[in-house]
C-alpha angles and dihedrals in degrees: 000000000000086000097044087055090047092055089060103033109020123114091267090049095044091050095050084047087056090046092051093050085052096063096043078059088054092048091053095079092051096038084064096049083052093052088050092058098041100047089067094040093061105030092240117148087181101059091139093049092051120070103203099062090036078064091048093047088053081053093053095044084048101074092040080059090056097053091046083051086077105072110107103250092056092083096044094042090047096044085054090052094045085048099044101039099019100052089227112154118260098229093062095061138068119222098190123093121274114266108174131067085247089045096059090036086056092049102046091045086049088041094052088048097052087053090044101053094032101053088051096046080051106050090047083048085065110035104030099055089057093051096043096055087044088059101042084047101050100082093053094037107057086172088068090062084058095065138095092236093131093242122166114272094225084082089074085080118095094235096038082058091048103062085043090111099040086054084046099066095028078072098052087053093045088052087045096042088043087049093042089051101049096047088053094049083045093049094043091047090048097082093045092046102025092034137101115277111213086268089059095038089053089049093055092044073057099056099041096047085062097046092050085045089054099043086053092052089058101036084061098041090056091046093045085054114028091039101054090038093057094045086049107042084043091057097041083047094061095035090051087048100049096051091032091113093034105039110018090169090060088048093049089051086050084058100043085055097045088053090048096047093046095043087045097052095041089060084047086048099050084038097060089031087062090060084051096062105030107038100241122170103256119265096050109132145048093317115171132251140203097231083049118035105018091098088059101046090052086051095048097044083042085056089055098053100268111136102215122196104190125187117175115184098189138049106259094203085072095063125106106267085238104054091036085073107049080049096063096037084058098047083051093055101042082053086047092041079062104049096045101048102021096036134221113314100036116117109246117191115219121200128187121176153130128243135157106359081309138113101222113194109187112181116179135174122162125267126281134191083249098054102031084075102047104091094150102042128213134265097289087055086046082049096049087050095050096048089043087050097048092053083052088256144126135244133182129185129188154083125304099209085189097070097021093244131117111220142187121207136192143183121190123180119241098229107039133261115335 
């Protein structure tokens, strides 16, 4: 019983029911231009005293609803309305305007139902609550059978006026059953009528393709640099500390390095925050590159103990900006590959060149306890990979038990994805 009353009178129910009363608001204005239009037709002077063609006039307001359906704000209105008192699921609506010939079809015929359910659940609202209390009150008001209220005059009987009240309030739960109805098949059509068509839902695979796209660029932007710049400064931090009495230059030089990578890594924060805020495409701002900041990077990861033999075949400088800059992203996080799992002092080789229409990046450093047992990698090597897959390239990480090194390779093609 309590869910059943629930289902009548419960929030859900009560907000349908508002959303229902909403669009009997909306039909007024039609039902008066139909009225209008019927009174001459029929010769009537009385439309509003007679309910049939009160009701006609409601079927000829109905399909004017449906033209002014078309303007552009009445899907995304009535999508609003649907998410917020029908308890539909936003994702299953679209709240733009309706573009194509089967868009606008679908909203005038949602559009007409919501009038036409609307103006009926309305009108009952109305009539149906006064003579329902009249009905519950008859049998205490005696005064109320005196009066000229037009009621049937089978409740001149003793037992008709007795189930007054029962009726009464039978007709309180059939208004509220009728309401409840109505808002459910509304609610169930919405999606059908208010949602995305496969146009729209390719549209919004789109949409969120490119916004997953985006999010991964700069997931692996912030990790390529804060993450290197944290394993370096952390290293030149502790090799600064333990020759600070014995070698203050080197100390200073750690420093110096720690200031530069900082200062570096705050510009390309505040770089990929500003996509952030402002919805950019990626790859706005100052971004390294390897014609332009490998010499840099050398001297930082230098500063932190790493010793860096570096051999670069090609000018950089000839290089596409674009893939100048993977470039130099993967060369940082090879380097940073090294510091984190082989530790400051180790010997790490560093090759650059070009063969065979290819951009070829080698980075080695023997093998550690640490890196012997990392097969998988961690999120900077997935990173390597994807950057190296979406310029059409290769890229392979792990140890060479034949020399004792571990070694990431890449091969990135010289003009782009093919």
């Amino acid at each position: 019983m309590k869910a059943f009353a629930g289902l009548l009178f419960g929030r859900r129910a009560r907000l349908r029911w508002i959303h229902l009363i909403l669009g009997g608001a909306l039909a007024m204005p039609y039902v008066l231009v139909g009225e209008v239009v019927v009174g001459p037709a029929t010769g009537s002077q009385h439309v509003f005293e007679e309910f049939p063609l009160q009701l006609l006039s409601f079927a000829v307001g109905l399909p004017l609803a449906a033209v002014t359906s078309l303007f552009p704000l009445t899907r995304p209105l009535e999508a609003g309305a649907v998410r917020w008192l029908c308890g539909v699921d936003a994702d299953r609506l679209v709240y733009g305007p309706a573009r194509t010939r089967a868009a606008k079809g679908r909203t005038a015929a949602w559009f007409t139902l919501h009038l036409g359910f609307g103006g009926i659940i309305a009108g009952m609202s109305l009539a149906v609550p006064p003579f329902a209390a009249v009905l519950i009150a008859l049998p205490a008001v005696a005064g109320l059978r005196d009066t000229r209220l037009g009621l049937p005059e089978v409740l001149d009987h003793a037992w008709a006026l007795a189930l007054a009240p029962v009726a009464g309030a039978g007709c309180l739960v059939a208004l509220a059953g009728c309401a409840a109805g109505s808002g459910a098949l509304l609610a169930h059509w919405a999606p059908r009528l208010l949602g995305p068509a496969p146009e729209d839902r390719l549209a919004q695979a789109e949409a969120r393709a490119a916004d997953l796209a985006v999010r991964n660029r700069l997931a692996r932007e912030l990790h390529d640099s804060v993450g290197h710049a944290l394993s370096a400064v952390t290293l030149q931090a502790g090799a600064a500390r333990r020759v600070l009495d014995t070698d203050p230059e080197f100390a200073r030089e750690a420093l110096a390095a720690i200031e530069d990578t900082t200062r570096r890594t705050v510009g390309e924060l505040d770089a990929v925050l500003g996509v952030l805020r402002d919805g950019d495409a990626p790859g706005t701002g100052p971004a390294p590159t390897l014609a332009a900041d490998l010499d840099g990077l050398l001297r930082r990861v230098r500063a932190g103990g790493l010793r860096v033999t570096a051999t670069v075949g090609t000018d950089p400088a000839a290089l596409p900006p674009v893939l100048s800059r993977e470039a130099y992203r993967i060369v940082q996080e090879g380097l940073s590959n090294a510091l984190k799992h082989a530790g400051d002092g180790v010997r790490v080789t560093l090759r650059i060149a070009v063969a065979d229409g290819h951009l070829e990046i080698a980075v080695e450093n023997p093998l550690t306890p640490t890196t012997a047992h990392r097969p998988g990698g961690g999120h900077g090597l997935r990173g390597i990979a994807d950057r190296a897959r979406l310029l059409g390239g290769t890229a392979e990480a792990g140890p060479r038990e034949a020399d004792g090194t571990w070694r990431v390779h890449v091969r990135l093609p010289m003009k782009g994805p093919v």
